[in-house]
Backbone bond lengths (Angstrom), bond angles and torsions (degrees), N, CA, C in turn:
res aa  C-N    CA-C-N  psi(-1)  N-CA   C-N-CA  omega(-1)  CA-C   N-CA-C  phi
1 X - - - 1.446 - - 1.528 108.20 -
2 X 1.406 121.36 141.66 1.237 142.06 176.19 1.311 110.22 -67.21
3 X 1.295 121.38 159.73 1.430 118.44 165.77 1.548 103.53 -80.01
4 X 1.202 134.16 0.82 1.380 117.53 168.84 1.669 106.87 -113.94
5 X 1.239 104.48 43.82 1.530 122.16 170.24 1.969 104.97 45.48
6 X 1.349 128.14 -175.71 1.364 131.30 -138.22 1.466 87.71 -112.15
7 X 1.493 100.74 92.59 1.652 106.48 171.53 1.875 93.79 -168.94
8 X 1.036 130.17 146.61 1.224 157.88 -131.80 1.515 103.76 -98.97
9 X 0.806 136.28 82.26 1.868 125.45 -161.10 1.782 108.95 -95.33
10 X 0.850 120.49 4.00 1.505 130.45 -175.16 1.116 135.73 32.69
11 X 1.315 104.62 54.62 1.339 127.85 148.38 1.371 114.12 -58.70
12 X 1.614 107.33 107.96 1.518 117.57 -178.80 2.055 87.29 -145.21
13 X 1.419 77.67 160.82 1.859 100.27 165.95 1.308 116.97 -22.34
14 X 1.817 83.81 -83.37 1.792 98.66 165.04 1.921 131.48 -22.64
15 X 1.675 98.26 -62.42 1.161 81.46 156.48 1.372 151.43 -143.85
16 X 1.750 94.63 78.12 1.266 99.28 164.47 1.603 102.66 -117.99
17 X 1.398 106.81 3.99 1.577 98.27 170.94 1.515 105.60 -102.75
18 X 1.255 121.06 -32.09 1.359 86.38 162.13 1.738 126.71 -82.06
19 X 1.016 117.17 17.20 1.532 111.02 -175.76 1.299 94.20 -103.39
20 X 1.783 135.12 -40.24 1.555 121.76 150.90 1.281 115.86 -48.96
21 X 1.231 137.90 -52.30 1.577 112.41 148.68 1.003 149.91 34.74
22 X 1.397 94.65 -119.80 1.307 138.09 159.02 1.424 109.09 -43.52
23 X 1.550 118.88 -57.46 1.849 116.00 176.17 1.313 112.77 -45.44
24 X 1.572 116.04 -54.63 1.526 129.11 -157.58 1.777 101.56 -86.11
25 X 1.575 117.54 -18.90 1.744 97.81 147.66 0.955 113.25 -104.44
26 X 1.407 142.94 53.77 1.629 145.80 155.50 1.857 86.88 -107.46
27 X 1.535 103.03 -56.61 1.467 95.23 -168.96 1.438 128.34 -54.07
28 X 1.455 94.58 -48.47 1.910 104.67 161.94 1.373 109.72 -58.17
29 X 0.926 148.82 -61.58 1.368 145.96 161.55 1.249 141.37 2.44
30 X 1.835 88.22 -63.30 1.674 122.13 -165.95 2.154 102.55 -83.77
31 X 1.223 93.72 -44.07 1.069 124.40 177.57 1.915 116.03 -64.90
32 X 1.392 110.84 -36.44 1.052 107.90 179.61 1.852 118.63 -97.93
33 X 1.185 94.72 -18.50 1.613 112.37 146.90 1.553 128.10 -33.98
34 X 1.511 93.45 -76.94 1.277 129.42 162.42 1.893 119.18 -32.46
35 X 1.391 86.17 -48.58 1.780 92.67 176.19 1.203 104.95 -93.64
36 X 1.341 117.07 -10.74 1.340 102.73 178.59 1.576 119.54 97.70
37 X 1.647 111.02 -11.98 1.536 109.10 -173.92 1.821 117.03 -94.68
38 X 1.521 105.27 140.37 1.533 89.54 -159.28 1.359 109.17 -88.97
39 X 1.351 114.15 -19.88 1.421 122.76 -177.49 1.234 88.44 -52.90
40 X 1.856 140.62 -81.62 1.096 150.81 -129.12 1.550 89.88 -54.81
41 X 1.562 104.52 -58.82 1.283 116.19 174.38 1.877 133.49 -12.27
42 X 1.317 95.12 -57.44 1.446 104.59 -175.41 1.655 92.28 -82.87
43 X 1.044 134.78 -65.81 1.380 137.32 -173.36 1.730 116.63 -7.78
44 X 1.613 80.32 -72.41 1.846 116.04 160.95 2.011 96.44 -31.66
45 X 1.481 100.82 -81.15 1.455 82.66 -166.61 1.415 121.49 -71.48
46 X 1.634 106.52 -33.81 1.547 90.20 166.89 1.747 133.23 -28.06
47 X 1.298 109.49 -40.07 1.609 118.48 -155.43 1.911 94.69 -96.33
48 X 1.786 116.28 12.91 1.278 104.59 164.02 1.974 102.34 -95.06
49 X 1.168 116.05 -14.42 1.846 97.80 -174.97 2.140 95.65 -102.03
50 X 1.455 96.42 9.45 1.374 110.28 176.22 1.553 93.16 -83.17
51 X 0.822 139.68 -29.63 1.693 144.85 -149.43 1.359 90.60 -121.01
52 X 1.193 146.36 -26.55 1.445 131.23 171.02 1.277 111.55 -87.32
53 X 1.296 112.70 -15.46 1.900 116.89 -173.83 1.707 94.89 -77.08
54 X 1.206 111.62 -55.12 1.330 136.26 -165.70 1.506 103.10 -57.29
55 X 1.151 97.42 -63.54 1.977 103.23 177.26 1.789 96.15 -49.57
56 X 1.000 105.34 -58.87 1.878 109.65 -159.90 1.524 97.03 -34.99
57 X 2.116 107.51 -65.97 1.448 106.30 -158.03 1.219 118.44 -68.93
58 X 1.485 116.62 -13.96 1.675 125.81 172.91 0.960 102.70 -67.02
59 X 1.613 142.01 -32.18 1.214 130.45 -169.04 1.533 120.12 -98.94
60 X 1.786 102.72 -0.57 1.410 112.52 166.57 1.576 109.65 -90.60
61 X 1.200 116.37 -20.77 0.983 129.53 168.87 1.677 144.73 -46.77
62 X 1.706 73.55 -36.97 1.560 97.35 -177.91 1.464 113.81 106.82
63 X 1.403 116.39 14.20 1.517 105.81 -160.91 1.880 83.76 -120.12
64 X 1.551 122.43 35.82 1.166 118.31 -156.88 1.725 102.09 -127.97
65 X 0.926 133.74 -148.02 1.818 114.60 151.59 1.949 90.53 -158.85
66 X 1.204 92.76 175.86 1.819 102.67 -162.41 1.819 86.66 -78.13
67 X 1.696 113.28 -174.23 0.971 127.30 152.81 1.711 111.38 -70.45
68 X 1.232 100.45 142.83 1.434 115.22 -170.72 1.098 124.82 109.73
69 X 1.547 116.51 -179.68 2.034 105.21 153.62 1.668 91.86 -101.40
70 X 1.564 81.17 163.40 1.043 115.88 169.30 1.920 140.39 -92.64
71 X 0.970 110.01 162.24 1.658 96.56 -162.87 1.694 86.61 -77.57
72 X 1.790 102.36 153.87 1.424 140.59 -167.14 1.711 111.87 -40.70
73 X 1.189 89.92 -34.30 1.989 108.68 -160.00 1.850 98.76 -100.84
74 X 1.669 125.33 0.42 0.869 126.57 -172.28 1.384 102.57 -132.92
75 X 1.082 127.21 40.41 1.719 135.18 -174.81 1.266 130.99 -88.00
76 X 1.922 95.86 -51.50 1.128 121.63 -177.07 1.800 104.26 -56.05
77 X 1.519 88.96 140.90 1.483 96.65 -168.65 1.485 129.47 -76.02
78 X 1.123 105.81 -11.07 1.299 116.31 174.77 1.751 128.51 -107.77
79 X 1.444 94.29 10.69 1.877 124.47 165.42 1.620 102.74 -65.37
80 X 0.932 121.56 140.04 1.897 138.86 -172.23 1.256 102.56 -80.37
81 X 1.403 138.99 133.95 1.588 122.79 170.62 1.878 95.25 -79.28
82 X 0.959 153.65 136.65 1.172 142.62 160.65 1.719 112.26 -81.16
83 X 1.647 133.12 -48.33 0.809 115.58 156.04 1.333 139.36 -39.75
84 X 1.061 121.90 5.13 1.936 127.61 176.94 1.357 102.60 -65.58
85 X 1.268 122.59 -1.65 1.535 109.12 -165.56 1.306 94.65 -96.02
86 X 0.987 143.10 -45.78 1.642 157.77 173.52 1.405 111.51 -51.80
87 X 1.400 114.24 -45.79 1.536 122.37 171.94 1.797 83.82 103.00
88 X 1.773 95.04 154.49 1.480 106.39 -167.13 1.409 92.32 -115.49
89 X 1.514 100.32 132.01 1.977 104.89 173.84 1.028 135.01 -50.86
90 X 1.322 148.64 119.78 1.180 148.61 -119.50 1.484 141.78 6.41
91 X 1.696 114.61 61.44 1.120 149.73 -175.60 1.260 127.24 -106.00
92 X 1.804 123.95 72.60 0.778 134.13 177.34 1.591 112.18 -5.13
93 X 1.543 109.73 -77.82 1.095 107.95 175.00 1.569 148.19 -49.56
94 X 1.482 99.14 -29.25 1.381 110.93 172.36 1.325 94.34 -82.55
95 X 1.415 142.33 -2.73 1.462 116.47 -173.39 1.624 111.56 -93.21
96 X 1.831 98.23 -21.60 1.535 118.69 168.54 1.558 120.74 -56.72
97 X 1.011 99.80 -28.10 1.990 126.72 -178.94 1.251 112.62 -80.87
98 X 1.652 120.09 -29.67 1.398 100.83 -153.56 0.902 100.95 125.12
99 X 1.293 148.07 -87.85 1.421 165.72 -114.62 1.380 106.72 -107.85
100 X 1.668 90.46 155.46 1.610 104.57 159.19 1.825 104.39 76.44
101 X 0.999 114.74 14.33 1.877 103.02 171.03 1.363 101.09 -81.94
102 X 1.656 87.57 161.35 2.109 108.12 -159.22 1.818 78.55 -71.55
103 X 1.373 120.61 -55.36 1.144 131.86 -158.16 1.324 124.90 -128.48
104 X 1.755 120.37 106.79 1.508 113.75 -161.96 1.334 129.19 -77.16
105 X 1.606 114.47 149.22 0.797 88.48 -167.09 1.770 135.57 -105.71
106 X 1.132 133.77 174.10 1.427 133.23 -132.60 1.328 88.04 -72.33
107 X 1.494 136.00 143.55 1.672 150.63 151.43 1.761 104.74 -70.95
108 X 1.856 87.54 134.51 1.284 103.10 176.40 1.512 107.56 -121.61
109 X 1.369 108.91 131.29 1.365 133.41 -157.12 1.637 86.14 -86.86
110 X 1.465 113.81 106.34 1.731 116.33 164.75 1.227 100.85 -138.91
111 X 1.447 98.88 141.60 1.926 106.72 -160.70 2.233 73.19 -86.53
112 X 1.735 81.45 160.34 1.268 96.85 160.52 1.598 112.37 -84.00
113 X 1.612 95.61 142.89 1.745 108.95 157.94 1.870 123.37 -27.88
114 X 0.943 97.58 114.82 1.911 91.32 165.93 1.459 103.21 101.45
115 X 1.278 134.30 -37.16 1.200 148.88 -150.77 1.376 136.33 -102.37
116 X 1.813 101.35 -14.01 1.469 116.63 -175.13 1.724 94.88 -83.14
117 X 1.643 100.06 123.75 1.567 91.53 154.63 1.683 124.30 -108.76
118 X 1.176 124.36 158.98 1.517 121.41 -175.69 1.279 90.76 -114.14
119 X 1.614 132.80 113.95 1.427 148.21 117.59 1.816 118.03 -39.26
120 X 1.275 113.59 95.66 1.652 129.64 145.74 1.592 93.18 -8.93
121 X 1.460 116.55 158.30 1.311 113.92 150.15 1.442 133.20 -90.21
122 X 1.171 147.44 113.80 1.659 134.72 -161.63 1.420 102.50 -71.54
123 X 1.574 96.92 119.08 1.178 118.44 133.97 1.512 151.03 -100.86
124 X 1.558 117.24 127.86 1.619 93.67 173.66 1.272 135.18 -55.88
125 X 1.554 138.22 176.20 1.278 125.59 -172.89 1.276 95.48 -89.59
126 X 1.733 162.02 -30.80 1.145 147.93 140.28 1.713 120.11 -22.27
127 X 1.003 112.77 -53.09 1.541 92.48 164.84 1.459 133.71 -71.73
128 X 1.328 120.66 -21.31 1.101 117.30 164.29 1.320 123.22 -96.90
129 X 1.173 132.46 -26.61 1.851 109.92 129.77 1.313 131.88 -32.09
130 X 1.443 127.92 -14.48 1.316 127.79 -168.90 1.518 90.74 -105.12
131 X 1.138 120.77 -48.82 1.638 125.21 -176.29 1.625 89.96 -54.00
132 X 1.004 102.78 -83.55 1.790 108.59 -165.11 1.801 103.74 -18.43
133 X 1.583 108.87 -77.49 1.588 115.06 -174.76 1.706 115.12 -48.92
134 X 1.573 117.46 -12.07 1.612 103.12 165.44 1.391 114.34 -102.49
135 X 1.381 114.26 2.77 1.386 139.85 179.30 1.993 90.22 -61.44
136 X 1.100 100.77 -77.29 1.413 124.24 -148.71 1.391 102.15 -85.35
């Protein structure tokens, strides 16, 4: 048992690279403030939606873990989720991806551009001799 007693804290790949991240553009950031330089400045914040991109695809990846804890033998933080490919049920992130809905959703049949052809209907030449003469 942990010192934060038997519950799942999620420590995975995902995020401890984005939470180094995220630290090291707060630090560049804070720091470039501080000196006063603006370039450094943006850098710094640039590399915080750098750390959310990064966390996201690690966690599509599989290097992420579902909502919840997880079972005992699957904790360790550097274990693969393999279900990530499917997307995990109610997972913000997998729902951003694609993935992971309780319930899919319905396919819509749209012909591609350029490609639809329209076929006439066949007729024999007896029926349309017959059409024509009640025509007239």
């Amino acid at each position: 048992m942990s010192a934060h007693g038997d519950h799942d804290m999620g420590h995975t790949v995902a995020g401890w690279t984005g939470s180094l991240l995220a630290v090291a553009g707060t630090a560049v950031a804070g720091t470039a403030f501080a000196a006063g330089s603006t370039a450094a400045l943006w850098a710094g914040l640039a590399l915080l939606p750098a750390a959310a991109l990064t966390t996201w695809l690690l966690h599509l990846a599989g290097w992420g873990k579902a909502t919840g804890p997880r079972p005992l033998g699957r904790r360790d933080w550097h274990l693969r989720d393999r279900t990530a490919r499917h997307g995990h049920p109610d997972c913000l992130g997998c729902r951003l991806a694609g993935r992971g809905r309780s319930a899919p959703a319905p396919e819509r049949a749209v012909a591609a551009p350029g490609r639809v052809r329209v076929q006439a209907p066949r007729t024999d030449a007896g029926s349309v001799r017959a059409a024509s003469r009640t025509a007239s």
